[in-house]
NUFISE-891976 format. One record per residue: x, y, z of N, C-alpha, C, O in turn. Coordinates in steps of 0.1 Angstrom, whole numbers, padded with zeros to 4 digits, always signed. Layout:
REM residues N
XYZXYZXYZXYZ;...
This chain:
REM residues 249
+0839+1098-0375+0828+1098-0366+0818+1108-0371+0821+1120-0371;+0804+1104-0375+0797+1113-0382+0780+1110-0377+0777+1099-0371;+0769+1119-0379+0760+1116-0375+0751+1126-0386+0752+1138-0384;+0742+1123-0397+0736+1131-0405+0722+1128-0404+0718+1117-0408;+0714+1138-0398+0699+1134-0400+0690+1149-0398+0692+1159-0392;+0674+1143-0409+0669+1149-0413+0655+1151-0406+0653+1142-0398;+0644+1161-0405+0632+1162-0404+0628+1170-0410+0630+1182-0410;+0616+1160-0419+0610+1163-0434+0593+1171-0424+0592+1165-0413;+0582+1181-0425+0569+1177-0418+0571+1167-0407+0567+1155-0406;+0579+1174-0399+0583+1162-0381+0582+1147-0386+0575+1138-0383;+0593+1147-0396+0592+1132-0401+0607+1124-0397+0614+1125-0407;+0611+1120-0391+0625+1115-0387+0632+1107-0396+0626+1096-0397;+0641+1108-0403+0649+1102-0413+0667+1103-0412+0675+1112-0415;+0670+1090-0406+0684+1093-0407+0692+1087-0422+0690+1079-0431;+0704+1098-0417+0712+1097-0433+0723+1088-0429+0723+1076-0432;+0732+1094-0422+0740+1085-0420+0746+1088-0405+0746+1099-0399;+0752+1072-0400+0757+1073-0392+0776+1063-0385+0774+1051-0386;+0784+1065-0382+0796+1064-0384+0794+1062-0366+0788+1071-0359;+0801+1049-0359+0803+1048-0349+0814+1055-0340+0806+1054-0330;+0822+1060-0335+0813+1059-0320+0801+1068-0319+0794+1067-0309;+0797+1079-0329+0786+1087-0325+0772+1080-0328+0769+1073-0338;+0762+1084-0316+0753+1077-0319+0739+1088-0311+0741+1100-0307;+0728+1083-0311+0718+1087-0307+0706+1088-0301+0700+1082-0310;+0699+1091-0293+0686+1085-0288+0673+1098-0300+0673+1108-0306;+0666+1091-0296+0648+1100-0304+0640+1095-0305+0636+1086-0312;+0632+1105-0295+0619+1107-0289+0613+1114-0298+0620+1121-0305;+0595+1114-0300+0587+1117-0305+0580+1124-0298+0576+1134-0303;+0576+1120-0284+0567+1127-0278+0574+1135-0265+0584+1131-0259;+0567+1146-0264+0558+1152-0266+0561+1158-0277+0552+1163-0284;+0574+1159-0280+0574+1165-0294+0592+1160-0299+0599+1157-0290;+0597+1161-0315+0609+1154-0315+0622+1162-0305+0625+1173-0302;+0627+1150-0303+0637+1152-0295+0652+1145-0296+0651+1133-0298;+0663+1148-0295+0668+1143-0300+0686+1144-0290+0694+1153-0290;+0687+1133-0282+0700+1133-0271+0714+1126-0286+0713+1118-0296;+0723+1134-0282+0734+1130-0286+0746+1129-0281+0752+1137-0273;+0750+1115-0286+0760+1105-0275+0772+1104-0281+0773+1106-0293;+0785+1100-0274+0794+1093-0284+0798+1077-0275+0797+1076-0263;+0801+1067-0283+0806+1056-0270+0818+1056-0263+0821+1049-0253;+0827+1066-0272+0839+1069-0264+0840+1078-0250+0831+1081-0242;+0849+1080-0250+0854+1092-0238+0850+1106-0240+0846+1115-0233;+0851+1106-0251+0855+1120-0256+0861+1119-0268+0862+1109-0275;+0867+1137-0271+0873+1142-0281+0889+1140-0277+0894+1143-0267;+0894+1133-0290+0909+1128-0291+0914+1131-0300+0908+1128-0311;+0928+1136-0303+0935+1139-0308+0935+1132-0323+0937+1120-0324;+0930+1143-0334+0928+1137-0344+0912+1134-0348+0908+1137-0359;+0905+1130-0338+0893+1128-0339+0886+1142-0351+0891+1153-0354;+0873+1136-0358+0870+1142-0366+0852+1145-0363+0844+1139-0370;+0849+1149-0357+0833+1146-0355+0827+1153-0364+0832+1164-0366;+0816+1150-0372+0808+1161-0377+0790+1157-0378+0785+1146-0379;+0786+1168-0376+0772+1162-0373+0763+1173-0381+0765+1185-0378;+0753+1167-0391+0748+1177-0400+0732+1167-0395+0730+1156-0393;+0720+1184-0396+0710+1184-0396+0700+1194-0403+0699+1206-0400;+0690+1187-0414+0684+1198-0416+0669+1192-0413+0665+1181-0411;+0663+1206-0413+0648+1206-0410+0638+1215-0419+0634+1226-0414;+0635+1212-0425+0618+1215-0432+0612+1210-0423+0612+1200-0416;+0602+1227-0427+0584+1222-0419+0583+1218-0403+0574+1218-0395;+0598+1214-0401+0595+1207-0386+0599+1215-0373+0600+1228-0373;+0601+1208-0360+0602+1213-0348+0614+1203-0338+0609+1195-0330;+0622+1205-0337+0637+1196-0328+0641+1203-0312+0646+1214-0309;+0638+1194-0307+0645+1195-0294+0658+1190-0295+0658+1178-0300;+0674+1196-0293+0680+1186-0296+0696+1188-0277+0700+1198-0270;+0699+1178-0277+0706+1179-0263+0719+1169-0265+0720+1161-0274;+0728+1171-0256+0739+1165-0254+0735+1154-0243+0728+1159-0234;+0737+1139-0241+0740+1124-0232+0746+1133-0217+0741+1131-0205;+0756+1141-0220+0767+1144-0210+0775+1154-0217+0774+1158-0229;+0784+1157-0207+0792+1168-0212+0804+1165-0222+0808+1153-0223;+0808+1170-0227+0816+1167-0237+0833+1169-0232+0839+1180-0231;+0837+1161-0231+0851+1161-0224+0865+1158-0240+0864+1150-0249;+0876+1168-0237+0884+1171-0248+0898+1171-0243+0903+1181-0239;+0905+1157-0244+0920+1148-0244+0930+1155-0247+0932+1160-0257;+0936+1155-0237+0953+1162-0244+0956+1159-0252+0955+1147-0254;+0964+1167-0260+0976+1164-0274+0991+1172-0273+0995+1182-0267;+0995+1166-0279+1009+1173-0277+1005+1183-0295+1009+1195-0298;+1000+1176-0303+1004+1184-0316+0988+1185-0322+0984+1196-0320;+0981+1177-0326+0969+1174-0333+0954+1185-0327+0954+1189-0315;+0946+1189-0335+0934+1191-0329+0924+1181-0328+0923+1171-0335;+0918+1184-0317+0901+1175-0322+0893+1181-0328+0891+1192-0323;+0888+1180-0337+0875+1184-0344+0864+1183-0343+0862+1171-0344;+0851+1192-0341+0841+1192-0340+0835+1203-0348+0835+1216-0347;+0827+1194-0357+0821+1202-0369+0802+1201-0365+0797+1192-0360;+0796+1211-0368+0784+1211-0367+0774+1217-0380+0772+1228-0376;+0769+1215-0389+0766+1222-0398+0747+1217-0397+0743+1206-0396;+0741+1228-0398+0725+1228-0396+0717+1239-0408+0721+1250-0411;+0707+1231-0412+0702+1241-0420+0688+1237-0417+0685+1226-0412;+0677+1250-0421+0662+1251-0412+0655+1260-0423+0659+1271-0427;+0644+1252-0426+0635+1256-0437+0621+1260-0428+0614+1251-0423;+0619+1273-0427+0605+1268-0417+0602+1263-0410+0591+1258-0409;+0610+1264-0402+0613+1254-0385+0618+1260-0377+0621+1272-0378;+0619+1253-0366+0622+1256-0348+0632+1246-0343+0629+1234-0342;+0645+1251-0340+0650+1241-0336+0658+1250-0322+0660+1262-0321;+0659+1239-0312+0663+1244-0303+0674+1231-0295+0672+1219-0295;+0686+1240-0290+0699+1232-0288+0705+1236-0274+0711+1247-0271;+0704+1224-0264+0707+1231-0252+0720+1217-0251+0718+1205-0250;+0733+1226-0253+0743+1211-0253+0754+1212-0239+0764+1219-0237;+0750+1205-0234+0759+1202-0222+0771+1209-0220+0776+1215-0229;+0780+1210-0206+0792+1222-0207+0805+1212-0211+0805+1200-0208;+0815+1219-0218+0822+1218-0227+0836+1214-0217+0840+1224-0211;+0842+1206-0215+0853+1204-0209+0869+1200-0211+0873+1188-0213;+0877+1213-0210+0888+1209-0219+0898+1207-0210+0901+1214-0201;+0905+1194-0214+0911+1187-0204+0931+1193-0203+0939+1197-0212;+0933+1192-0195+0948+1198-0196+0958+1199-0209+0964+1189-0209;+0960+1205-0217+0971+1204-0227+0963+1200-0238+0969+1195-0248;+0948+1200-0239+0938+1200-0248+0937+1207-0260+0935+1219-0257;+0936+1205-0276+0933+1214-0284+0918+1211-0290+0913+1199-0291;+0914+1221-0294+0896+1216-0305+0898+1226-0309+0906+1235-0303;+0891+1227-0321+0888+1237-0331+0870+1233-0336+0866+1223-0341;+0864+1241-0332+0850+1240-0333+0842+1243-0343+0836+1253-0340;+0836+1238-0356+0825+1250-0367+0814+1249-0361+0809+1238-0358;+0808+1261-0359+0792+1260-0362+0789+1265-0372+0792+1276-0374;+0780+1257-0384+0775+1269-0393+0761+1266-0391+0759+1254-0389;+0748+1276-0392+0736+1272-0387+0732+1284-0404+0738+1295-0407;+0721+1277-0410+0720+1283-0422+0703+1287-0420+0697+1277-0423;+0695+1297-0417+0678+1302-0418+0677+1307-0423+0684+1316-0426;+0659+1299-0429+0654+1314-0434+0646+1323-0426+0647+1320-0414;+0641+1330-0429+0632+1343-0423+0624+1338-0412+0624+1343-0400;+0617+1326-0418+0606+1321-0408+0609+1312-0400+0600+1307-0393;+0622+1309-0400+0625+1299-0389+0630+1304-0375+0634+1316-0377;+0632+1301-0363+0632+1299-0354+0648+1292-0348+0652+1282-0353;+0654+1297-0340+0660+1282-0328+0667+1293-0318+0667+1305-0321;+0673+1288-0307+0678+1285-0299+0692+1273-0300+0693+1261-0303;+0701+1283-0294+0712+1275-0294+0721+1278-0283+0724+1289-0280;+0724+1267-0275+0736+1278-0263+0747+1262-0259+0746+1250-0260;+0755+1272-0256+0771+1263-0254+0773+1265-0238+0766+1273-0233;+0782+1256-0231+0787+1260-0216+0795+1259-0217+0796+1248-0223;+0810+1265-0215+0826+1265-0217+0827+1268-0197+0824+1278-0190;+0833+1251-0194+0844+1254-0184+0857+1259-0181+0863+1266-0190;+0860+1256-0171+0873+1258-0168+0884+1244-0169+0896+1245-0169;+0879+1236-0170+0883+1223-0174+0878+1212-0160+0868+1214-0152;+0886+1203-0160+0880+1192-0146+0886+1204-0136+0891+1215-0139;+0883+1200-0123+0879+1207-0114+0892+1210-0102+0891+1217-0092;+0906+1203-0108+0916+1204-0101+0924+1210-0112+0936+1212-0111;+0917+1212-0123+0924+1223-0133+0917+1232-0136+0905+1231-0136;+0925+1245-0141+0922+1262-0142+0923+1265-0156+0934+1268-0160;+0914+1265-0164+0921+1268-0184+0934+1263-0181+0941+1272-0178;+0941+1250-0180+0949+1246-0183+0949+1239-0202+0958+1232-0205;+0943+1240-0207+0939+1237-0221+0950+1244-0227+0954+1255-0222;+0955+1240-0238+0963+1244-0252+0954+1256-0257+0953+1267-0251;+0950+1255-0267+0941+1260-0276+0924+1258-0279+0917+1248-0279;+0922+1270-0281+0906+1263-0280+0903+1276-0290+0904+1287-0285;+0898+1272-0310+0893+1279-0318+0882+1273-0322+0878+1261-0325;+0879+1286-0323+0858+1286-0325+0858+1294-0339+0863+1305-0341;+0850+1285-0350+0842+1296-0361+0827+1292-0365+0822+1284-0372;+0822+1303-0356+0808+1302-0355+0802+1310-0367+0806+1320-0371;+0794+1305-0369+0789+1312-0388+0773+1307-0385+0768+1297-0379;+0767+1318-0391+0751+1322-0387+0745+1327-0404+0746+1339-0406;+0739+1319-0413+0734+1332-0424+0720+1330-0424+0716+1318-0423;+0712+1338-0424+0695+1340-0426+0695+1344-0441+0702+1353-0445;+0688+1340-0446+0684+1336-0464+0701+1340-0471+0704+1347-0481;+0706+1336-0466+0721+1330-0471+0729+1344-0471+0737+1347-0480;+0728+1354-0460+0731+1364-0456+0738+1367-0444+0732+1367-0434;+0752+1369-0445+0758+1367-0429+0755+1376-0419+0758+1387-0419;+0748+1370-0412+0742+1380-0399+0753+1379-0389+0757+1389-0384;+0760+1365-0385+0769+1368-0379+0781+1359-0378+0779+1347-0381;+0794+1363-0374+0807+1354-0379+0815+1353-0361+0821+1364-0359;+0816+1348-0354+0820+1344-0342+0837+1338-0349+0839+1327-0355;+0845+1345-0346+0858+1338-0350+0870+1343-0344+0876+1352-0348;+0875+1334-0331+0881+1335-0323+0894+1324-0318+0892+1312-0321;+0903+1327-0313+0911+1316-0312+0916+1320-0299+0921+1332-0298;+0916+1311-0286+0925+1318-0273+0929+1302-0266+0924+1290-0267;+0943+1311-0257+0948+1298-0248+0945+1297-0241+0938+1306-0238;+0946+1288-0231+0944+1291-0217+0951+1296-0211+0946+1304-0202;+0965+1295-0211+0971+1305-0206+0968+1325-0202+0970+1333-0193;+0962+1321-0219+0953+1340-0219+0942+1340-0209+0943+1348-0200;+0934+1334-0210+0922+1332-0207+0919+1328-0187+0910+1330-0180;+0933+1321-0184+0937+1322-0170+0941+1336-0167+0934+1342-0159;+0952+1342-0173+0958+1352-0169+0946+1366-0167+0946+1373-0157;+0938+1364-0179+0928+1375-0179+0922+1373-0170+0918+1383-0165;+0918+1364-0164+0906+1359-0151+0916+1369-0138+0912+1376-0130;+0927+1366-0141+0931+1366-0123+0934+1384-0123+0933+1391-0112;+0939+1392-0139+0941+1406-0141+0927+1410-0136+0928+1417-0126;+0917+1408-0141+0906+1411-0136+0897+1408-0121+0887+1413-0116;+0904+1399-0118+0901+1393-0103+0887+1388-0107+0876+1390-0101;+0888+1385-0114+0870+1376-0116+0868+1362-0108+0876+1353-0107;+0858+1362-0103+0854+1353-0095+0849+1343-0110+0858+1335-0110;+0842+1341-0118+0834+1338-0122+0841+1328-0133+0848+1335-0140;+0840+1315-0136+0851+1308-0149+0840+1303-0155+0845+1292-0159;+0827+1304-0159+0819+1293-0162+0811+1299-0172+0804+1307-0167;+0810+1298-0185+0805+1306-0193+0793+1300-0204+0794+1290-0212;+0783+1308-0202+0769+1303-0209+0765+1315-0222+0762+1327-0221;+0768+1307-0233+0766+1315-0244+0752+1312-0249+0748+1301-0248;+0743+1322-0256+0730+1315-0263+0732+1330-0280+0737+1341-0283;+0724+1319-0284+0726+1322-0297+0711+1319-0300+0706+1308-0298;+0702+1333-0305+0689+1331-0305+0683+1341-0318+0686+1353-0320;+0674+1334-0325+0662+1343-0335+0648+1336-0332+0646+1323-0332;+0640+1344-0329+0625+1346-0329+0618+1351-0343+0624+1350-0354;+0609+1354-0342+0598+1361-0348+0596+1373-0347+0589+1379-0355;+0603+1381-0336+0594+1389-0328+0610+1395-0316+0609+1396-0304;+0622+1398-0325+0636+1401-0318+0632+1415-0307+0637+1414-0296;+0626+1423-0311+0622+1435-0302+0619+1429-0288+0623+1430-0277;+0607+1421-0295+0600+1418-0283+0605+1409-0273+0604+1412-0262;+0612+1398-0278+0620+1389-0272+0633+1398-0261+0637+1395-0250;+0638+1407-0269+0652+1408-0263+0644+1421-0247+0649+1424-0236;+0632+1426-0254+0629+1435-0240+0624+1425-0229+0625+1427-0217;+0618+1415-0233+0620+1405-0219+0630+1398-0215+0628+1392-0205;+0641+1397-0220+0654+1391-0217+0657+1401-0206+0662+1397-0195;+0655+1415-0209+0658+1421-0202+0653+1430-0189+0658+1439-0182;+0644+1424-0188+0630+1429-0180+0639+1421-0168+0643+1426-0158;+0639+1402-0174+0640+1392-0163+0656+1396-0162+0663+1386-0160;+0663+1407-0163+0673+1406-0157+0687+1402-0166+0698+1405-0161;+0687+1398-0176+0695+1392-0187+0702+1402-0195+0702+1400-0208;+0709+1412-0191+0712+1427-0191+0724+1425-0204+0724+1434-0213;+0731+1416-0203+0741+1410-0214+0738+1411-0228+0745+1414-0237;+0725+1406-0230+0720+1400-0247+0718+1412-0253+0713+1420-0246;+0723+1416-0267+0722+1423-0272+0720+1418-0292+0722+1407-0295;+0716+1428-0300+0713+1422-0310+0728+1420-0320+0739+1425-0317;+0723+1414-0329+0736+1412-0342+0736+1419-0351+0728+1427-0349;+0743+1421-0364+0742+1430-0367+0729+1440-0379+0729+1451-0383;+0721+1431-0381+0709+1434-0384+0698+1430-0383+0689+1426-0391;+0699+1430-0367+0692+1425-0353+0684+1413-0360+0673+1410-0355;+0688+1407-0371+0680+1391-0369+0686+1382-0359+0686+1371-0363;+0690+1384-0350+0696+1377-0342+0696+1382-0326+0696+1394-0324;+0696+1375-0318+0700+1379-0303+0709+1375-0296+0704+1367-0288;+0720+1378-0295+0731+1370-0287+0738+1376-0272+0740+1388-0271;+0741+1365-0260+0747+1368-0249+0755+1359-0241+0757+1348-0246;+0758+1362-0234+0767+1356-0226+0766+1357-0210+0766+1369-0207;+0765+1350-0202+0764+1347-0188+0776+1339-0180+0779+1327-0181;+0781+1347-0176+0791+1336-0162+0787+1334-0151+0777+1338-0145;+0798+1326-0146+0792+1325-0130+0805+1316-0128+0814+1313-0136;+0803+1311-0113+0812+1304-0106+0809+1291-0101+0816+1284-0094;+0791+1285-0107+0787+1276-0101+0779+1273-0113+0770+1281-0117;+0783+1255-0121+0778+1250-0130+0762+1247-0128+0755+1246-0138;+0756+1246-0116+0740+1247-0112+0736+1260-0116+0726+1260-0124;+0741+1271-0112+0736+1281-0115+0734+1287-0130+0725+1295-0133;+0746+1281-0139+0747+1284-0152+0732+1274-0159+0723+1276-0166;+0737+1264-0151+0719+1257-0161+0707+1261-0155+0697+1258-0162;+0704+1267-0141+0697+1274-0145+0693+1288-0149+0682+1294-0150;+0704+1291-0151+0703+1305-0162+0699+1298-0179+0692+1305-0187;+0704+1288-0182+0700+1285-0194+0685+1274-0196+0679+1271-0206;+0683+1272-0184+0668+1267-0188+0659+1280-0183+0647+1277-0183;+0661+1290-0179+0654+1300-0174+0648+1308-0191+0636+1311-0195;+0664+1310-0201+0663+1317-0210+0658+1307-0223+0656+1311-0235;+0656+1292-0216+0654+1284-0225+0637+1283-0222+0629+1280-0231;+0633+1286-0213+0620+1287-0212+0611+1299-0213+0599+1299-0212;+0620+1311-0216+0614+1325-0219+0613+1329-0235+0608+1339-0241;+0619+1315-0239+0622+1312-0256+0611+1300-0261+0609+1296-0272;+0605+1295-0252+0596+1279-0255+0581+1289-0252+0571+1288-0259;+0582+1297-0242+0568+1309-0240+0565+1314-0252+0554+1313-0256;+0577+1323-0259+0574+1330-0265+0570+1328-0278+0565+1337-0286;+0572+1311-0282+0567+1304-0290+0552+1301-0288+0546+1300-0299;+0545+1298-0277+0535+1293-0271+0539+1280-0267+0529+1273-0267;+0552+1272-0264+0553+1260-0261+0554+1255-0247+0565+1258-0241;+0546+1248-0241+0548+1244-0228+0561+1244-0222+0573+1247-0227;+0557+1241-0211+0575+1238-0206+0577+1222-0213+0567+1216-0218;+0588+1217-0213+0599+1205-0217+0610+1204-0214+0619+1212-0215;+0610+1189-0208+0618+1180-0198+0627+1171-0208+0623+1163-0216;+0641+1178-0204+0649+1169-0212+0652+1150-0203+0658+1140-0207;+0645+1152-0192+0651+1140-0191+0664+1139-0178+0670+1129-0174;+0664+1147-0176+0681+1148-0170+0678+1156-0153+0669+1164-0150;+0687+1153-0145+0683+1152-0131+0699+1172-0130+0701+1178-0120;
């Protein structure tokens, strides 16, 4: 299951596409781009990978729905993401991530810029459906970031749920719902002292601050999106771009 496509000068070109993943795209007001699968979900064994690059251009890009992840007794699901940006803006607000009882995934992100490009990126990690607590297996992430082919930053982590419950309850945390954003501007000084002005006290830079990264919890998946269209719109300002409506209630 695969999904490869391009924007040449905001020109839409797809490369390839492998069923069940599939996709909607919009043009106006500006490109946009919802991604679907026709199954359920992520299943044991499953292989997703989805590559995008961009010259010259500008991408809205979003998830159909949340992304829901099948038990296994032995197998991962995979989900691969690989992006590269020539001169471009891309921005990625993908639905919260749901891992279902006795669930495994192993996740890549690799996002490849240069200097002059731009995006926005952010994830939501539940607690799984709602009559389960990190009941999940395993859940490994290798997030990989290079600006002119330079590692600014390496996210590489592996936890169970088991850990990840146990740590919630040692801590007495109210809060299971986690909003990650992964962000470069033009202008990181400037960007991260309004992040922090509006309250966003978490984001801090990477390691040779081409980058801005943070993290937000909470206990209430309403409140998490609007913390991520809040910082999703303090990032479309600082571009000069209007506000934009994904579409979704």
């Amino acid at each position: 299951m695969s999904i490869s496509f391009e924007l040449k000068n905001d020109t839409f070109s797809l490369n390839k596409l492998n069923l069940p993943s599939r996709y909607f795209y919009f043009q106006e007001p500006e490109n946009y781009v919802k991604l679907l699968s026709i199954g359920e979900g992520i299943f044991p064994k499953d292989k997703i990978k989805t590559r995008i690059n961009l010259s010259n251009s500008n991408l809205v890009l979003t998830t159909e729905s949340a992304t829901k992840v099948y038990a296994s007794k032995k197998e991962f699901g995979i989900n691969s993401i690989n992006i590269t940006l020539q001169n471009s803006n891309l921005e990625v607000l993908n639905d919260e991530l749901i891992l279902f009882k006795d669930s495994k995934l192993l996740q890549f992100l690799n996002i490849k810029s240069d200097e002059s490009s731009t995006f926005f990126y952010s994830d939501i990690l539940t607690q799984g459906r709602s009559y389960e607590h990190f009941d999940f297996q395993d859940l490994i992430v290798r997030n990989k970031f290079l600006i002119e082919n330079s590692l600014e930053y390496y996210e590489n982590f592996e936890v169970k749920g088991e850990e990840l419950k146990n740590y919630i309850k040692r801590h007495d945390e109210a809060n299971y719902i986690y909003l990650k954003c992964y962000i470069k501007t033009l202008d990181n000084p400037q960007f991260l002292s309004k992040l922090h002005k509006e309250g966003f006290n978490s984001f801090a830079y990477t390691k040779s601050k081409k980058m801005i990264i943070g993290t937000i919890s909470s206990k209430n998946m309403d409140e998490i999106k609007v913390f991520q269209k809040k910082i999703w719109s303090l990032y479309r300002e600082n571009l000069q771009k209007p506000q934009f409506s994904l579409g979704k209630q």
